[in-house]
N, CA, C and O atoms as a Tinker XYZ file with bonds, in Angstrom:
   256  protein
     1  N     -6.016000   10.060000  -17.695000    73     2
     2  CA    -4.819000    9.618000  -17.013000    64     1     3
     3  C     -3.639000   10.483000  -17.429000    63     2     4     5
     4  O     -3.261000   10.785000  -18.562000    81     3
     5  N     -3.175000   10.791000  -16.301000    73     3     6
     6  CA    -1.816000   12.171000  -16.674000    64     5     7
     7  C     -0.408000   11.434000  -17.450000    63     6     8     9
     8  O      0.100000   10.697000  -16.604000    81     7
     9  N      0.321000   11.383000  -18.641000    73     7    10
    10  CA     1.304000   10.759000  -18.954000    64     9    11
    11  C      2.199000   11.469000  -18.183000    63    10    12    13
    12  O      2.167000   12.674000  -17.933000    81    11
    13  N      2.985000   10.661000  -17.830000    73    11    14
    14  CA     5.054000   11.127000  -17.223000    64    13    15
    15  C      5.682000   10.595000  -17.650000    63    14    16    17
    16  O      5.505000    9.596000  -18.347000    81    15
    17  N      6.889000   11.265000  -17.264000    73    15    18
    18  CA     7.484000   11.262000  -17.931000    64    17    19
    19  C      8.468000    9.876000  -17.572000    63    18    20    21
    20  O      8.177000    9.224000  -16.569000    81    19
    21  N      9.629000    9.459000  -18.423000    73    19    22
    22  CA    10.206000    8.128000  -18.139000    64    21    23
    23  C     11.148000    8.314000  -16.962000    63    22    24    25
    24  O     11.723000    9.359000  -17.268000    81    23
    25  N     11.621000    7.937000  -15.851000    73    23    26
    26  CA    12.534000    7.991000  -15.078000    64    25    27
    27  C     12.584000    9.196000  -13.839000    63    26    28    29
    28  O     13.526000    9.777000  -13.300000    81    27
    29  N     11.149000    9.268000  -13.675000    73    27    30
    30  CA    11.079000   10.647000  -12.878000    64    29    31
    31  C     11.080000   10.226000  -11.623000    63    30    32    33
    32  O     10.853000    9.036000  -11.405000    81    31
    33  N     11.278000   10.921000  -10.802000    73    31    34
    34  CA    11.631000   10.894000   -9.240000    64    33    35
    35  C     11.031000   10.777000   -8.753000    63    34    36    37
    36  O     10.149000   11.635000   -8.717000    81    35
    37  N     10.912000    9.246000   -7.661000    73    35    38
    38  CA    10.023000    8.222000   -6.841000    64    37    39
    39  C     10.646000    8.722000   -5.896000    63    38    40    41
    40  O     11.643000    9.443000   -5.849000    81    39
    41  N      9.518000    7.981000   -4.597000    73    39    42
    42  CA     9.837000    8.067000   -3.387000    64    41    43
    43  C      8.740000    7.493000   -2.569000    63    42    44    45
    44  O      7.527000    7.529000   -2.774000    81    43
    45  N      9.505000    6.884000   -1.472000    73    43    46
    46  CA     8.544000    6.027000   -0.515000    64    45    47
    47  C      8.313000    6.978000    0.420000    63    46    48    49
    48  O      9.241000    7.498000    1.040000    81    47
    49  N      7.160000    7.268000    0.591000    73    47    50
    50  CA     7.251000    8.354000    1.932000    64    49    51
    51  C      6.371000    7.506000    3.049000    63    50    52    53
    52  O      6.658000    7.663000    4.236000    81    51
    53  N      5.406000    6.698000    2.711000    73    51    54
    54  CA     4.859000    6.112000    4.082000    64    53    55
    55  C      4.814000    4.637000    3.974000    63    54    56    57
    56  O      4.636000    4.069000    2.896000    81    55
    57  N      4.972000    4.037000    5.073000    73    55    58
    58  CA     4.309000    2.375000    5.009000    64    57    59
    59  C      3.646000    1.651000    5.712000    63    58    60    61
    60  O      4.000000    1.846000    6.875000    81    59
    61  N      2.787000    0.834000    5.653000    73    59    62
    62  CA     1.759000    0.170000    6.477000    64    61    63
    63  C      1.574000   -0.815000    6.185000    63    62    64    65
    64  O      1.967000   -1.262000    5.107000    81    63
    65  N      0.856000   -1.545000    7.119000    73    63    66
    66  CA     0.951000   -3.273000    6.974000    64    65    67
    67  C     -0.371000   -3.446000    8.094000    63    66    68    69
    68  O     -0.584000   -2.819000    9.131000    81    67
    69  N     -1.199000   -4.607000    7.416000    73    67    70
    70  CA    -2.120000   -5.349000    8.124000    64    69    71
    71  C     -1.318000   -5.306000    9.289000    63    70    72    73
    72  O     -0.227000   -4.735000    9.312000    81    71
    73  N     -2.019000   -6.124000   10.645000    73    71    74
    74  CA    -1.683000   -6.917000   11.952000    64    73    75
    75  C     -1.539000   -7.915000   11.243000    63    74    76    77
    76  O     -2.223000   -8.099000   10.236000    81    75
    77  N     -0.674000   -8.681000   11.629000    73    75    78
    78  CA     0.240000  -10.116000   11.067000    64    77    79
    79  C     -0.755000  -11.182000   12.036000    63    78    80    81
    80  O     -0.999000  -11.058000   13.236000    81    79
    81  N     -1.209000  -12.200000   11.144000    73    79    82
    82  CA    -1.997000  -13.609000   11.591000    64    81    83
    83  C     -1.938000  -14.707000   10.259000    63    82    84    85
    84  O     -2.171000  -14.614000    9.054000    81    83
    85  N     -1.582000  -15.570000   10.993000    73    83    86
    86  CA    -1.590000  -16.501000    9.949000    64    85    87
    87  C     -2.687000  -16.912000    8.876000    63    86    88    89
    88  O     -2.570000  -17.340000    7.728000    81    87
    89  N     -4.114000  -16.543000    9.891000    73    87    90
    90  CA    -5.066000  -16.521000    8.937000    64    89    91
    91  C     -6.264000  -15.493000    9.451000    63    90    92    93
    92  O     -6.536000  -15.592000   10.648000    81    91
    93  N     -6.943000  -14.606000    8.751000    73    91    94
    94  CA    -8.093000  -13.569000    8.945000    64    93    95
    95  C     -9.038000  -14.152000    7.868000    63    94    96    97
    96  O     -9.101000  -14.191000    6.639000    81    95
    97  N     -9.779000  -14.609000    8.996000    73    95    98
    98  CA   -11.320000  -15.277000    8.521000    64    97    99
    99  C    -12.083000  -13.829000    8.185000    63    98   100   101
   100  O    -12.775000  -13.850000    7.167000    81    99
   101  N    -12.036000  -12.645000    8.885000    73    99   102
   102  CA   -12.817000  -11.370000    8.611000    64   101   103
   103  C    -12.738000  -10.296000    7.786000    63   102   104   105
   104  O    -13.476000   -9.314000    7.704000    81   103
   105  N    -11.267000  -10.741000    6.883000    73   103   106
   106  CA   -10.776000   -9.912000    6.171000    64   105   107
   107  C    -10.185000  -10.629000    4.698000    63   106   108   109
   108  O     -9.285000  -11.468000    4.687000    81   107
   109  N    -10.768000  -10.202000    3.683000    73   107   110
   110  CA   -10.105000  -10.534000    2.397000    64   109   111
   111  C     -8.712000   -9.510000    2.334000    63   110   112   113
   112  O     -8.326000   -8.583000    3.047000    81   111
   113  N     -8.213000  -10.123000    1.198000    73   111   114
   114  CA    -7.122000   -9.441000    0.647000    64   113   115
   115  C     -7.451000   -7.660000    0.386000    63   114   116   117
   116  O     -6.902000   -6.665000    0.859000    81   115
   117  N     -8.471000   -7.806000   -0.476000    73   115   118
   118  CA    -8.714000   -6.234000   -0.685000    64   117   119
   119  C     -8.912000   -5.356000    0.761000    63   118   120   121
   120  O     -8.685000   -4.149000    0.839000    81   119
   121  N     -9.292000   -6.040000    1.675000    73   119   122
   122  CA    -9.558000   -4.777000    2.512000    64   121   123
   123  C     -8.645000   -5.134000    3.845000    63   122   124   125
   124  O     -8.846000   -4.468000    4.861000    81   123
   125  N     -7.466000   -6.360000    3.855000    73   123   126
   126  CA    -5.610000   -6.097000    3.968000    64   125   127
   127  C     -5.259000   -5.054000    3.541000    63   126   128   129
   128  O     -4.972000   -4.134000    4.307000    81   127
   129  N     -5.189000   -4.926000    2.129000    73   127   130
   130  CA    -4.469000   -4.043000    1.202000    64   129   131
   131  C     -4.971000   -2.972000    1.537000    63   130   132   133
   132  O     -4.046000   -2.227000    1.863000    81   131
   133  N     -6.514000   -2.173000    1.700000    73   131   134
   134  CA    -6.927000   -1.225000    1.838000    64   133   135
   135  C     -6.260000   -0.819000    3.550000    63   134   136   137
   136  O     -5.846000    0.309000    3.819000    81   135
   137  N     -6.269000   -1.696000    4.316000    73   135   138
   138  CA    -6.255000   -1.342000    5.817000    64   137   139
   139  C     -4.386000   -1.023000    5.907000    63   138   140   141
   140  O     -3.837000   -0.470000    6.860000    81   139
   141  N     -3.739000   -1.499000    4.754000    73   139   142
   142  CA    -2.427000   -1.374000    4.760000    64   141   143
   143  C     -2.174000    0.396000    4.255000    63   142   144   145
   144  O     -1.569000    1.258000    4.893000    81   143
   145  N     -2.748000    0.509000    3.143000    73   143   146
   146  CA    -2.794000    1.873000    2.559000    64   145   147
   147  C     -2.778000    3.201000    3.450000    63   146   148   149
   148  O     -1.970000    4.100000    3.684000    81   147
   149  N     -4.261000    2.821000    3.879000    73   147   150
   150  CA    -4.457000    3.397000    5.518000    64   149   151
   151  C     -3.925000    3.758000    5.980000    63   150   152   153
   152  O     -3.798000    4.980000    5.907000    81   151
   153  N     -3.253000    3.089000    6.745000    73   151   154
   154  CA    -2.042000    3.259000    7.539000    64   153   155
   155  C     -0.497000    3.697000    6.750000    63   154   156   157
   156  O      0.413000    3.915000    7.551000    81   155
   157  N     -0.287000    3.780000    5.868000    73   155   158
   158  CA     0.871000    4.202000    5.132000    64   157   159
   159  C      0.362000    5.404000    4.819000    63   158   160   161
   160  O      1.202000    6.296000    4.936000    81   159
   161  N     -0.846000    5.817000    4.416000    73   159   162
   162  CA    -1.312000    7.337000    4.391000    64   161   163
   163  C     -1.299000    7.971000    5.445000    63   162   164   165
   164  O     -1.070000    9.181000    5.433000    81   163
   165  N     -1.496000    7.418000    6.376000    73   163   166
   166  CA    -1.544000    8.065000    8.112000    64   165   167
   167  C      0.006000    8.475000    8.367000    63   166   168   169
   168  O      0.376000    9.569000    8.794000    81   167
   169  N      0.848000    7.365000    8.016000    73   167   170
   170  CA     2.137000    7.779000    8.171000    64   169   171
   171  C      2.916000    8.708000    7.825000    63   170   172   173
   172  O      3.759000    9.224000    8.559000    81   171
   173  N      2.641000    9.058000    6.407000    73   171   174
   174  CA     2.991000   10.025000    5.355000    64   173   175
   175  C      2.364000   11.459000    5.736000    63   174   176   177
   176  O      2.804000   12.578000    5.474000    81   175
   177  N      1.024000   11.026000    6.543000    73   175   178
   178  CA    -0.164000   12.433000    6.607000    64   177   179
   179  C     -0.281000   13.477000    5.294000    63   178   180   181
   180  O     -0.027000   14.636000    4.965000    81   179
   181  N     -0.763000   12.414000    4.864000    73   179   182
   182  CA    -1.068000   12.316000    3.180000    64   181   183
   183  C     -2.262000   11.725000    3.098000    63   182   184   185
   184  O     -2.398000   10.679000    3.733000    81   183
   185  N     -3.361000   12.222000    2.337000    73   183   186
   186  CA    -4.756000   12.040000    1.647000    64   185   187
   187  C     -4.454000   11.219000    0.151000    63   186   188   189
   188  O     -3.764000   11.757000   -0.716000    81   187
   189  N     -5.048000    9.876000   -0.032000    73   187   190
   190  CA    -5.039000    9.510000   -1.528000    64   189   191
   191  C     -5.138000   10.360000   -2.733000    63   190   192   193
   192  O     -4.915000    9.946000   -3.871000    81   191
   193  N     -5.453000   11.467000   -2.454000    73   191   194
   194  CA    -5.485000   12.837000   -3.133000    64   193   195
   195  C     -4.045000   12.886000   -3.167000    63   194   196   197
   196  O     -3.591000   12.524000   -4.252000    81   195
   197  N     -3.577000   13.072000   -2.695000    73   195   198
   198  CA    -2.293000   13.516000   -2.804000    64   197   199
   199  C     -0.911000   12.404000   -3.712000    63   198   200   201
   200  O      0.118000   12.834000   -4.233000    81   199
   201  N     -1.288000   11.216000   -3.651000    73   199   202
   202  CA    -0.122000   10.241000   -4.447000    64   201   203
   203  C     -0.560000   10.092000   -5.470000    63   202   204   205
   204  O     -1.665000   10.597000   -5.670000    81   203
   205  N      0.114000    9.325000   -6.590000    73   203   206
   206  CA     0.162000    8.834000   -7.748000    64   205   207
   207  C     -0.192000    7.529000   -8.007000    63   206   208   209
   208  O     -0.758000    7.289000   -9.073000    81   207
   209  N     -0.005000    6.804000   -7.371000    73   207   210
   210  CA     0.380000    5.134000   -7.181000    64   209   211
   211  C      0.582000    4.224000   -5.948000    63   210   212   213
   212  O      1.714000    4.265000   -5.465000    81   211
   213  N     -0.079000    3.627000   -5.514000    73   211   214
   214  CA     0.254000    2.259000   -4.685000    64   213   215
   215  C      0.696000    1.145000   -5.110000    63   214   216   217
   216  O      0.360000    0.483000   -6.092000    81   215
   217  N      1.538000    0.950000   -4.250000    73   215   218
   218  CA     2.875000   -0.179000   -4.660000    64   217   219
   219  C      2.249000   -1.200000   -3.299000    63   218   220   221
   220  O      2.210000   -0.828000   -2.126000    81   219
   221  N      1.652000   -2.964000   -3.978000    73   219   222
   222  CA     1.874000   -3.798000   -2.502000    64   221   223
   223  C      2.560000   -4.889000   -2.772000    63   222   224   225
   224  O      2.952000   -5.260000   -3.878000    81   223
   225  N      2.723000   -5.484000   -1.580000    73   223   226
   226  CA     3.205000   -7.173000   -1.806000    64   225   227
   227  C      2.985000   -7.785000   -0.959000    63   226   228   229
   228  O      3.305000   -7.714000    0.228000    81   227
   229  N      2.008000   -8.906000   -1.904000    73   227   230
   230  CA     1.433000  -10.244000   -0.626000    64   229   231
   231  C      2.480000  -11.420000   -0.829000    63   230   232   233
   232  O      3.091000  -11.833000   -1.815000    81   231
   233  N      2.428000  -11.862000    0.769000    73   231   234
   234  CA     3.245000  -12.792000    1.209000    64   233   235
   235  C      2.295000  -14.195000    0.727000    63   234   236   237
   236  O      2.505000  -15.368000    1.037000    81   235
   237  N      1.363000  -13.721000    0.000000    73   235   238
   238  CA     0.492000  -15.399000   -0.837000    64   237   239
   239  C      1.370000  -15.664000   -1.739000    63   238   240   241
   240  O      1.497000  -16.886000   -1.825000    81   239
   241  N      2.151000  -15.012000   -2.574000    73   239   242
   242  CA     2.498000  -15.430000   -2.924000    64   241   243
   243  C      4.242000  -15.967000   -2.849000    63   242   244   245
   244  O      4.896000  -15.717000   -3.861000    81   243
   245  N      4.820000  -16.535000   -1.928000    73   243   246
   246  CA     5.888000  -16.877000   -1.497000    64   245   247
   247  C      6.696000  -15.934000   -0.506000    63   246   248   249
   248  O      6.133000  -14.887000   -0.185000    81   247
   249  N      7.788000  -16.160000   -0.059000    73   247   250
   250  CA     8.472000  -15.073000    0.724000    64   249   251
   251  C      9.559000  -14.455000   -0.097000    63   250   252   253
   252  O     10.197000  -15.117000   -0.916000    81   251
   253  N      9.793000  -13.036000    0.149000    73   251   254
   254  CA    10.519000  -12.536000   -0.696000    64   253   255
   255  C     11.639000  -12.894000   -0.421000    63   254   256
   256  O     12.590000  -12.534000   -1.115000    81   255
């Protein structure tokens, strides 16, 4: 695992999100999250090769 340094320069470059339903009988959380990634990589036109980190947030647990 590569150490960095403290306070180094972030940036959001893509974002994605499931299709919104109140409930998906066909889909767990992990493969939400994966189908969200997806699509935030598509956006960016960026390969997981290419980032550092994924950042998510589920609405299970309250609204922000």
């Amino acid at each position: 695992m590569k150490k960095h340094k403290k306070n180094r320069n972030v940036a959001i470059i893509g974002i994605g999100q499931t299709i919104m339903s109140s409930h998906k009988e066909d889909q767990n959380q992990v493969e939400m999250v994966q189908e969200a990634v997806i699509n935030a990589l598509q956006d960016a036109n960026l390969s997981i090769n290419d980032i550092d980190c994924i950042v998510y947030r589920s609405r299970q647990h309250g609204a922000f």
